[in-house]
PASEBA-1860 file (N, C-alpha, C; in nm, 3 decimals):
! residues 217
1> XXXXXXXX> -4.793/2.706/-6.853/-4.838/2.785/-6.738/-4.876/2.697/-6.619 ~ -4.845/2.751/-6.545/-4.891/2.668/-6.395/-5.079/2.605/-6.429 ~ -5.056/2.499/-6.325/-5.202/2.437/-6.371/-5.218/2.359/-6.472 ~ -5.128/2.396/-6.564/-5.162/2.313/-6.716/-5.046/2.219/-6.735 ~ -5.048/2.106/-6.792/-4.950/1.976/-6.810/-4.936/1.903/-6.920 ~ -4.783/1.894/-7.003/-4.847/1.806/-7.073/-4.875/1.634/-7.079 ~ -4.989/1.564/-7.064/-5.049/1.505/-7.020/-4.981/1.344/-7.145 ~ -4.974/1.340/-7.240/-4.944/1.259/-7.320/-4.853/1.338/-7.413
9> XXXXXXXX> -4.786/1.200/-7.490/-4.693/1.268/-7.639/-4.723/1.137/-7.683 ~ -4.790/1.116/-7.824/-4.790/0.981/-7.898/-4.637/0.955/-7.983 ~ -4.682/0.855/-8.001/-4.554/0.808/-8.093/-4.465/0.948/-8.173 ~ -4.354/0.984/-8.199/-4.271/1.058/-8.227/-4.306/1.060/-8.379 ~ -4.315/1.120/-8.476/-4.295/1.126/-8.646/-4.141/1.200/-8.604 ~ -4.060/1.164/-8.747/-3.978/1.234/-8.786/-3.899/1.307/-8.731 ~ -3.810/1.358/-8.624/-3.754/1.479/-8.637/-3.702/1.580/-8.718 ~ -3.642/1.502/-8.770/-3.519/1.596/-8.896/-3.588/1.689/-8.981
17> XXXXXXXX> -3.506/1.778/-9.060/-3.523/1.844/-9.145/-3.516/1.784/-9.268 ~ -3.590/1.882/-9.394/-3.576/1.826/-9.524/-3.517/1.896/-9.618 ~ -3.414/1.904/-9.709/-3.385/2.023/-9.801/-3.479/1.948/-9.929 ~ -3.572/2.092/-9.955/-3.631/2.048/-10.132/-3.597/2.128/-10.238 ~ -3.576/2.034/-10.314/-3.495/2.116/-10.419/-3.342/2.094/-10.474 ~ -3.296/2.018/-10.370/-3.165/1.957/-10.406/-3.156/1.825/-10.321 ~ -3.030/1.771/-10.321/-3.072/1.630/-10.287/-2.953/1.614/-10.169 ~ -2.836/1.746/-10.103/-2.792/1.794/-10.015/-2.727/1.914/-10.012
25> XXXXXXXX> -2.675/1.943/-9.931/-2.622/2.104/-9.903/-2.535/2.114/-9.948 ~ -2.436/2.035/-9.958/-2.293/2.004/-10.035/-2.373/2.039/-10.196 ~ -2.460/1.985/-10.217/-2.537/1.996/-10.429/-2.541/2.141/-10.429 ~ -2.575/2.243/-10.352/-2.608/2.334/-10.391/-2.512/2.445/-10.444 ~ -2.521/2.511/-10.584/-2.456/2.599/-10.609/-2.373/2.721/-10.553 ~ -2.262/2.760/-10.540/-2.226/2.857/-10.461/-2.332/2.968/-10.488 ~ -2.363/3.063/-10.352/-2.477/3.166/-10.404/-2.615/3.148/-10.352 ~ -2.609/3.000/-10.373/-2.775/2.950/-10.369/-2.875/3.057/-10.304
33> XXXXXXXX> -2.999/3.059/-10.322/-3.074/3.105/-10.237/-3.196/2.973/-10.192 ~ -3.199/3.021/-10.049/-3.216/2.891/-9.965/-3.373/2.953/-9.872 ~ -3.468/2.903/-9.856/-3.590/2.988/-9.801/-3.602/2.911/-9.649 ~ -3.593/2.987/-9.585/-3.612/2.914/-9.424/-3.682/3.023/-9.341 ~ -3.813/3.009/-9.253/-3.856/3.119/-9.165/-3.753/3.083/-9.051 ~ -3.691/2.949/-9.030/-3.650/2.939/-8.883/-3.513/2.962/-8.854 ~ -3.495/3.049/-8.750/-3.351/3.132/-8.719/-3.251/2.996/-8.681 ~ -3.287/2.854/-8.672/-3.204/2.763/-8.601/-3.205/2.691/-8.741
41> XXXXXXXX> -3.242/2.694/-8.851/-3.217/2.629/-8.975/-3.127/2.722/-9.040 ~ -3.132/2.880/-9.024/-3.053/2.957/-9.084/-2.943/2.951/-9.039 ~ -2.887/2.960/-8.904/-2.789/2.945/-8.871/-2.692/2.844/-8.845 ~ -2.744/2.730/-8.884/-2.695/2.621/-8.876/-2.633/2.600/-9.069 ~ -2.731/2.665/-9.136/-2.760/2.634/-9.290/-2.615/2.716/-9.324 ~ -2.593/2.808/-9.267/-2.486/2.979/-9.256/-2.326/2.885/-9.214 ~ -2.348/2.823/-9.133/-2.249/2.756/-9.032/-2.197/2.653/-9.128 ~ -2.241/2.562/-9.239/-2.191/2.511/-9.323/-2.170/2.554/-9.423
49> XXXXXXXX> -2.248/2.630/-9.453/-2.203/2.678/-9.600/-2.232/2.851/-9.588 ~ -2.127/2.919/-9.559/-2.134/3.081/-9.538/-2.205/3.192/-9.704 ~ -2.163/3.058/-9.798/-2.169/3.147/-9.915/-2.324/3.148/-10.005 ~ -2.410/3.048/-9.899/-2.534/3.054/-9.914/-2.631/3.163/-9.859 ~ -2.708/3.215/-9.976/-2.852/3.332/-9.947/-2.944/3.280/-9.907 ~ -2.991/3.271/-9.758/-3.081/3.271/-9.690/-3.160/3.362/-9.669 ~ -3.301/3.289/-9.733/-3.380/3.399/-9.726/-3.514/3.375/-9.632 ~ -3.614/3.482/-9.613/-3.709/3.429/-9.527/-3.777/3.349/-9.651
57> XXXXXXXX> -3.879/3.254/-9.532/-3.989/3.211/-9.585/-4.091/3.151/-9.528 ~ -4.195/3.222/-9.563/-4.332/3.204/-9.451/-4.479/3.142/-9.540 ~ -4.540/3.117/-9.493/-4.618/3.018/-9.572/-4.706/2.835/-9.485 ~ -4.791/2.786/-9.508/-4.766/2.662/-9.491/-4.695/2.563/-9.621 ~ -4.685/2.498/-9.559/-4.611/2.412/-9.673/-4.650/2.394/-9.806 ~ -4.773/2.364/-9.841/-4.792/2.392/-10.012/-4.751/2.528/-10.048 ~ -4.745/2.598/-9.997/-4.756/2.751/-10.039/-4.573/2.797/-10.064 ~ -4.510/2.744/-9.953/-4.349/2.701/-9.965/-4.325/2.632/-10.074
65> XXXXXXXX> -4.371/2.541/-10.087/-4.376/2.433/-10.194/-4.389/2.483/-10.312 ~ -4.467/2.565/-10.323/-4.505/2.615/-10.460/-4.421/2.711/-10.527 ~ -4.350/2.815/-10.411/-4.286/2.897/-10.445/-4.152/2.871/-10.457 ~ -4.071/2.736/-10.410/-3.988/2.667/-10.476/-3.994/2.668/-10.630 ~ -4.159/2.524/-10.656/-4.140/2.502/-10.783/-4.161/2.686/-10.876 ~ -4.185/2.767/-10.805/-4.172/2.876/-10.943/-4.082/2.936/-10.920 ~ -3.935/2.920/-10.872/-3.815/2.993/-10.871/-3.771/3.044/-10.819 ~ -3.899/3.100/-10.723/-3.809/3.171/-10.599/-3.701/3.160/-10.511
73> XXXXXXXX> -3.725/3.030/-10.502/-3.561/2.911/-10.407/-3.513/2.871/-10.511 ~ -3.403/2.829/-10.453/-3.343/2.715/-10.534/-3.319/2.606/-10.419 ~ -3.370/2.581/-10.317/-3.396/2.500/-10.220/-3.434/2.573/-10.114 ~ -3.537/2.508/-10.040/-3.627/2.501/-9.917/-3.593/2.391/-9.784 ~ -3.586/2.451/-9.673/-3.580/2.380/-9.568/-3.713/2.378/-9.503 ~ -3.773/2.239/-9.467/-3.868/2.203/-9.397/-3.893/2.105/-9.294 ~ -3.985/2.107/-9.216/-3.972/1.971/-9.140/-4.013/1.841/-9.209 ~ -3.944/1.716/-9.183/-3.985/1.609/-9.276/-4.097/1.562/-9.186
81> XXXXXXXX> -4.126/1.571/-9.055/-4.261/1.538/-8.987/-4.365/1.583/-9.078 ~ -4.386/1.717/-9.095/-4.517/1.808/-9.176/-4.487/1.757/-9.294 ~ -4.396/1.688/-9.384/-4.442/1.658/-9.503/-4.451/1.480/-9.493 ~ -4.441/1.436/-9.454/-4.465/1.278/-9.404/-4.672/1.335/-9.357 ~ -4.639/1.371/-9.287/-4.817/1.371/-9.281/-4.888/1.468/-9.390 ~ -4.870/1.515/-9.419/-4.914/1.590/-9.604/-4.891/1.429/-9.730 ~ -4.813/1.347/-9.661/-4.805/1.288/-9.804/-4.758/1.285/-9.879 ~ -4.647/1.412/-9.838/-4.559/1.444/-9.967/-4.380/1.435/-9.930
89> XXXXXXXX> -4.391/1.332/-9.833/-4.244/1.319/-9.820/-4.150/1.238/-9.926 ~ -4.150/1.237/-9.971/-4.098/1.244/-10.122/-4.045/1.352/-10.207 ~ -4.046/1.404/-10.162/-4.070/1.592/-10.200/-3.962/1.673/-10.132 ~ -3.845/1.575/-10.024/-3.771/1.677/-9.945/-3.619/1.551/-9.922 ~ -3.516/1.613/-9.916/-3.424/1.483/-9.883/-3.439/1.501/-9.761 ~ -3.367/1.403/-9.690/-3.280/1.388/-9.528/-3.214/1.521/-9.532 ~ -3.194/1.587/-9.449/-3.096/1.680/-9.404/-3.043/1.684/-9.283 ~ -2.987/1.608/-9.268/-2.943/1.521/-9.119/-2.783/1.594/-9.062
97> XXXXXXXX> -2.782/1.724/-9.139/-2.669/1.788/-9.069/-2.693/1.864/-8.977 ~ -2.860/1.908/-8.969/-2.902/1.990/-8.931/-2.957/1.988/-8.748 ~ -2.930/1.993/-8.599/-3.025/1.975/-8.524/-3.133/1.993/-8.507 ~ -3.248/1.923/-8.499/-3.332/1.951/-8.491/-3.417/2.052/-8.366 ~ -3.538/2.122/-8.406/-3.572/2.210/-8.333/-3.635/2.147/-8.163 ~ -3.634/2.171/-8.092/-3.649/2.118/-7.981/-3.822/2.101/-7.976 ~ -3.852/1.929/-7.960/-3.981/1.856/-7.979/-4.001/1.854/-8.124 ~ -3.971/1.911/-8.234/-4.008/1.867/-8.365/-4.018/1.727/-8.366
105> XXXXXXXX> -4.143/1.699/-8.401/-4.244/1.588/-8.459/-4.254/1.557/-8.357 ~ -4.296/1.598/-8.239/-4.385/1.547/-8.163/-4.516/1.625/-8.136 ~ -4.633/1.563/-8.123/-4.728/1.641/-8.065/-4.789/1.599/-7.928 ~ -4.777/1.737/-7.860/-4.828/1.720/-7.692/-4.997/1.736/-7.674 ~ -4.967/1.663/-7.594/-5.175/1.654/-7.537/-5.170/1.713/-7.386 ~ -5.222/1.851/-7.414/-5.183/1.904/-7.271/-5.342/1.951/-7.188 ~ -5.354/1.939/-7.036/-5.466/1.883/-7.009/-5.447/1.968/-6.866 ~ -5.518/1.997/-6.807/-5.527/2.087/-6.694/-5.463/1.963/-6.545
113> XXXXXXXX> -5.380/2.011/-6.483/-5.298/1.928/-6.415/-5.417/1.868/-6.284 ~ -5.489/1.897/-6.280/-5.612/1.850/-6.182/-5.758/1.760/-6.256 ~ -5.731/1.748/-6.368/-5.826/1.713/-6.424/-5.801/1.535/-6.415 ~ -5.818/1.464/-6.376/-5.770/1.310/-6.334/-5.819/1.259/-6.481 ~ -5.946/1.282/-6.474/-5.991/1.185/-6.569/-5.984/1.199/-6.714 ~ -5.922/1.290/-6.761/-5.862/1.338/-6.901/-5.712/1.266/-6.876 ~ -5.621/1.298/-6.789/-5.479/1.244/-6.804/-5.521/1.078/-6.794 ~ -5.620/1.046/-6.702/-5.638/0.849/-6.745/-5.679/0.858/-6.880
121> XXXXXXXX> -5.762/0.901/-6.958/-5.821/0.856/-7.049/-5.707/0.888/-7.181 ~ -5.612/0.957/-7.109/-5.488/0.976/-7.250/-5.383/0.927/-7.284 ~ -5.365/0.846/-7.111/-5.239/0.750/-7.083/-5.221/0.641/-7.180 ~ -5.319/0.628/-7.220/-5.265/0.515/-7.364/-5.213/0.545/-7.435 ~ -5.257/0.662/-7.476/-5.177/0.723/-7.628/-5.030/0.724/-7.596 ~ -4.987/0.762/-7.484/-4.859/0.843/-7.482/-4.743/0.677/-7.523 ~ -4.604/0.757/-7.571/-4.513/0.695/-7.607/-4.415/0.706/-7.513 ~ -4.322/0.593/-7.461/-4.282/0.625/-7.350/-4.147/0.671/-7.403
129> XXXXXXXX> -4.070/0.619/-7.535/-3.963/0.733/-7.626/-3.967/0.811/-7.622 ~ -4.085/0.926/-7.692/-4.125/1.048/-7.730/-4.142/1.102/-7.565 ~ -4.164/1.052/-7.479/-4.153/1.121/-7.401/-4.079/1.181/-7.335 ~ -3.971/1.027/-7.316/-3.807/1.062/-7.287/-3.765/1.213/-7.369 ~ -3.767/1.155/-7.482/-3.711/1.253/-7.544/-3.734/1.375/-7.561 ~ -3.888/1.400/-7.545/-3.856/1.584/-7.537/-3.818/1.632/-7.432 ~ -3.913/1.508/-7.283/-3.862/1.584/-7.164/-3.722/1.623/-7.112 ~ -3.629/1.566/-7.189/-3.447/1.616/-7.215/-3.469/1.729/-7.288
137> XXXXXXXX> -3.557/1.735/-7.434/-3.511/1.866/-7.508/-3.558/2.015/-7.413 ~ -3.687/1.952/-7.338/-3.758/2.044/-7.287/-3.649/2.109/-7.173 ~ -3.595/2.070/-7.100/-3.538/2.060/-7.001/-3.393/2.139/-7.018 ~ -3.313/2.138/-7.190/-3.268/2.225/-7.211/-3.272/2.315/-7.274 ~ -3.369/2.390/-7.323/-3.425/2.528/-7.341/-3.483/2.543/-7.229 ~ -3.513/2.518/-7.141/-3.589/2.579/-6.994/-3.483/2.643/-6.971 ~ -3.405/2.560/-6.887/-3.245/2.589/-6.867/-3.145/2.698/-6.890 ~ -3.150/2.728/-7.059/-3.110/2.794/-7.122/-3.175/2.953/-7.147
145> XXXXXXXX> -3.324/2.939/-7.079/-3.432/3.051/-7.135/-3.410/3.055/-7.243 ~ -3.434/2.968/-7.346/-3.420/3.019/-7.510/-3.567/3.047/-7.534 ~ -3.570/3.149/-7.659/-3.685/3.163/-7.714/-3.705/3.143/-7.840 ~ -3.823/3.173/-7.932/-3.833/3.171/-8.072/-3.760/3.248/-8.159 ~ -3.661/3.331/-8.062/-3.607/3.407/-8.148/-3.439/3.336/-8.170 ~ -3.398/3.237/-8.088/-3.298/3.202/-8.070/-3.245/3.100/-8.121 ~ -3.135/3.072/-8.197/-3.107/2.964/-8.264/-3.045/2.844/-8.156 ~ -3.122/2.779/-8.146/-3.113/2.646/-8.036/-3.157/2.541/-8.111
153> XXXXXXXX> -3.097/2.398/-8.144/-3.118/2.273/-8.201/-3.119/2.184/-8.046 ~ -3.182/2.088/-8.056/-3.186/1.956/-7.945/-3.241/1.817/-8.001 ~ -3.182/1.754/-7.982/-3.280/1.629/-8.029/-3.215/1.509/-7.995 ~ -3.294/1.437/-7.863/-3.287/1.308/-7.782/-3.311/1.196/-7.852 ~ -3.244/1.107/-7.816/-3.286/0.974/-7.870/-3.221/0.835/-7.774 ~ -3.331/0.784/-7.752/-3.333/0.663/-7.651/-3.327/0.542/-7.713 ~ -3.179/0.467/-7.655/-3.145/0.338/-7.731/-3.153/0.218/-7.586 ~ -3.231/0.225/-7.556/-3.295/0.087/-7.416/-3.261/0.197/-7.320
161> XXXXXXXX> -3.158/0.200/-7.224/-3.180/0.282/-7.071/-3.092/0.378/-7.112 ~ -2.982/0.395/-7.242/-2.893/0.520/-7.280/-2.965/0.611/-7.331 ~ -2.974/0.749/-7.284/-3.025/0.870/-7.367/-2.938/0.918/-7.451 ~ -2.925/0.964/-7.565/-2.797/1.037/-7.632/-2.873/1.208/-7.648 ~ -2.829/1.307/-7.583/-2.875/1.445/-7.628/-2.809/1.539/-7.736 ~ -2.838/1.549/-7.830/-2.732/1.651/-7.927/-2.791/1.788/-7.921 ~ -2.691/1.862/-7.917/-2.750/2.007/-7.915/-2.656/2.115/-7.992 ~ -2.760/2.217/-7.999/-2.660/2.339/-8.103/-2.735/2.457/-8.065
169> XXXXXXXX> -2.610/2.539/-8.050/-2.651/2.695/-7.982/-2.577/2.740/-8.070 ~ -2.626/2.878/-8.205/-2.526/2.964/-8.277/-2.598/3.119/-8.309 ~ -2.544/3.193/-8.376/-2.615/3.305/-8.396/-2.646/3.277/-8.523 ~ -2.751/3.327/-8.586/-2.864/3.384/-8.697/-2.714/3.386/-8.826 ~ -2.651/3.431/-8.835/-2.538/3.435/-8.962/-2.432/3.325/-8.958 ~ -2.416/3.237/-8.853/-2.357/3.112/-8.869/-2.211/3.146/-8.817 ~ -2.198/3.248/-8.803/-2.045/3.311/-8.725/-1.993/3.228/-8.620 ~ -2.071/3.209/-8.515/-2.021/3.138/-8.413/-2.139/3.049/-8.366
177> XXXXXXXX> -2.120/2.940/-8.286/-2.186/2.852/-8.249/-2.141/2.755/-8.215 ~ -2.202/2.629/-8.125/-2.144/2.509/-8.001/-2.251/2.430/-8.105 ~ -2.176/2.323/-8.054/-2.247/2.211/-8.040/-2.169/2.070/-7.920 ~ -2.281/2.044/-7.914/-2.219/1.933/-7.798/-2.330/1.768/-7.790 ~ -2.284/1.666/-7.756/-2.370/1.573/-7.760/-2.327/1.475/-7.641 ~ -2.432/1.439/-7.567/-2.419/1.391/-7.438/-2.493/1.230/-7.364 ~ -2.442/1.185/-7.363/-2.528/0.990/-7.319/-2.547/1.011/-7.164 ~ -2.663/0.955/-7.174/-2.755/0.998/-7.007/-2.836/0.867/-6.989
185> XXXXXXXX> -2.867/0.862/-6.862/-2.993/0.801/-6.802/-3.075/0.775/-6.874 ~ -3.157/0.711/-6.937/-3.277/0.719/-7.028/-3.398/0.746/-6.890 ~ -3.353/0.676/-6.779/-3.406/0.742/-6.662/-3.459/0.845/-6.592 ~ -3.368/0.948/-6.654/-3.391/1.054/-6.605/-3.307/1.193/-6.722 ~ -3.440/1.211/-6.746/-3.403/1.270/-6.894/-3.421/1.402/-6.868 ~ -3.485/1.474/-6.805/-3.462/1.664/-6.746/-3.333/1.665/-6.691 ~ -3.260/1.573/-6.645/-3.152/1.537/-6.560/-3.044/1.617/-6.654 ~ -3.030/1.497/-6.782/-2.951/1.499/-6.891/-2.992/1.662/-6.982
193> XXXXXXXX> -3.099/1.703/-6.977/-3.106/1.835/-7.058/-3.043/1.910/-6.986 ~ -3.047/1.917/-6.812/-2.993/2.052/-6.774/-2.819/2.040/-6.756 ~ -2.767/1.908/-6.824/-2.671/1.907/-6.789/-2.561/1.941/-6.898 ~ -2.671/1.906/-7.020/-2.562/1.919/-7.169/-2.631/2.143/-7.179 ~ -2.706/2.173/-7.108/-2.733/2.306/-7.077/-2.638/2.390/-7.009 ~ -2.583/2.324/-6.903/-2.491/2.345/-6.806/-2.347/2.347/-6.888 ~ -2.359/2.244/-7.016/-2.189/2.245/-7.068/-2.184/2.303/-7.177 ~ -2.322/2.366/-7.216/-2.299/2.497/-7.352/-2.290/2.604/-7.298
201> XXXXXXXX> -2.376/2.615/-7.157/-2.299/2.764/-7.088/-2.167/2.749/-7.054 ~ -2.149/2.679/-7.025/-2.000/2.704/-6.957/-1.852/2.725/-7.102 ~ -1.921/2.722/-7.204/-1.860/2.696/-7.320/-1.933/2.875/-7.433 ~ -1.993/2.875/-7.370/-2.051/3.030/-7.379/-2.200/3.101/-7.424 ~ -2.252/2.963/-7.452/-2.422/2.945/-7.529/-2.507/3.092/-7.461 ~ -2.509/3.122/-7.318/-2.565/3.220/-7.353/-2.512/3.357/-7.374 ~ -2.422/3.355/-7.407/-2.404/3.514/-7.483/-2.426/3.516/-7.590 ~ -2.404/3.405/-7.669/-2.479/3.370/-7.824/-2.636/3.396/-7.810
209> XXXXXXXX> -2.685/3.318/-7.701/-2.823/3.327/-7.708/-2.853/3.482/-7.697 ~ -2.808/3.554/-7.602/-2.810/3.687/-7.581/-2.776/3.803/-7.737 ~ -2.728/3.751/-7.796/-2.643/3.820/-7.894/-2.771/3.811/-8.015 ~ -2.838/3.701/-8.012/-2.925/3.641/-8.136/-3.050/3.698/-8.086 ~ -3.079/3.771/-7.979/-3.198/3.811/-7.948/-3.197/3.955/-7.947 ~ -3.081/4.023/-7.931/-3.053/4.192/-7.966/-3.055/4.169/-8.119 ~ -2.985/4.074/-8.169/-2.991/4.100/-8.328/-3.163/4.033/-8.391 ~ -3.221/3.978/-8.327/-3.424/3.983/-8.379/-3.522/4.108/-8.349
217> X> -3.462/4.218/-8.210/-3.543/4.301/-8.202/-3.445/4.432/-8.262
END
C-alpha cells in the first residue's frame, strides 16, 4: 500500500520446492495422489505428469508431514525454505522442475516509507542478491496483475551483473501453460520482470491468467 516499503530482504533461504515421499516425480506411481494447497505447484505438478491426483492440502508443515506419514499422500509438495528452517530438510527431495513461487524464501522487512530511522537501522540486514531478485519477481506479477489464485512461477537469480528470470504462467489442470526464461541487467531488475511479463503476454499468459481465476471463483 502506498506509504509502506519494503525496507530490507536478508539473505535468500532456498527457493525451490520439495517432493516428500518420493525421491522425484518421474518415482511416482501412475495414479499417485500428490497433496499441494498451491494452484502454481498443481499446475505445474498436472503439466508433467497429467496422470497424477492432486489433491488439496492445508495444514502447517508438521501437520502435512504427518498426514503423509499416515497415508493420505503418497507424496507432498513443499517449500524447501520452511523445512530447512524447521530442521527437517532432510525430509523432502529437490524438486527443481518446478518454478518457484514468486519471493519464496525470502523474507521482507517492510517499514513505513517516511520513517528514516527504521530503513537506516535495517540497511544492514538487507542482501543485495535477494534483493535483485525478487525486485524482478516482484515486477512480474505486478505487471501481470496475478493473484493467489493464479498459477504464476518466477524465480531470479544473479550471477555478478547477469540477471537470469525464469517464469511460468499455466492453468490449475496443467492443460496449457508458457514458460519463458530471460538474462537481464542485474542492474536493473523491475526492468527485466516487466519485460519477460511483456513476452508471456504477448505469447498469451493473460488469458490463462484470466481463465485460472473464473475457474477459483
Amino acid at each position: 500500500p502506498a506509504g509502506l516499503s519494503i525496507v530490507a530482504v536478508p539473505e535468500r533461504a532456498d527457493p525451490g520446492d520439495a517432493l516428500c515421499g518420493a525421491e522425484s516425480v518421474a518415482e511416482l506411481d501412475e495414479g499417485a495422489v500428490v497433496g499441494t494447497a498451491s494452484v502454481r505447484r498443481r499446475a505445474q505438478l498436472l503439466a508433467l505428469r497429467p496422470d497424477l491426483d492432486v489433491r488439496e492440502l492445508r495444514g502447517n508443515v508438521d501437520t502435512r508431514l504427518r498426514r503423509l506419514a499416515e497415508g493420505d499422500f503418497d507424496a507432498i509438495v513443499l517449500a524447501r525454505a520452511g523445512l530447512e528452517r524447521l530442521g527437517r530438510a532432510g525430509e523432502g527431495a529437490p524438486l527443481t522442475e518446478l518454478v518457484p513461487a514468486p519471493g519464496q524464501g525470502c523474507l521482507a522487512l517492510e517499514a513505513r516509507t517516511d520513517d528514516a530511522p527504521t530503513i537506516e537501522a535495517t540497511a544492514s540486514l538487507s542482501d543485495r542478491d535477494a534483493v535483485v531478485a525478487l525486485t524482478a519477481e516482484r515486477a512480474l506479477v505486478t505487471t501481470l496483475e496475478a493473484t493467489c489464485h493464479t498459477p504464476i512461477g518466477a524465480h531470479a537469480m544473479a550471477d555478478g551483473r547477469v540477471l537470469r528470470l525464469t517464469a511460468f504462467v499455466g492453468l490449475p489442470d496443467g492443460s496449457h501453460w508458457i514458460r519463458d526464461e530471460l538474462d537481464g541487467d542485474a542492474a536493473g531488475p523491475a526492468e527485466l520482470g516487466r519485460e519477460v511479463a511483456r513476452r508471456l503476454e504477448a505469447a498469451g499468459a493473460r488469458e490463462l491468467l484470466a481463465e485460472a481465476e473464473r475457474a477459483a471463483t
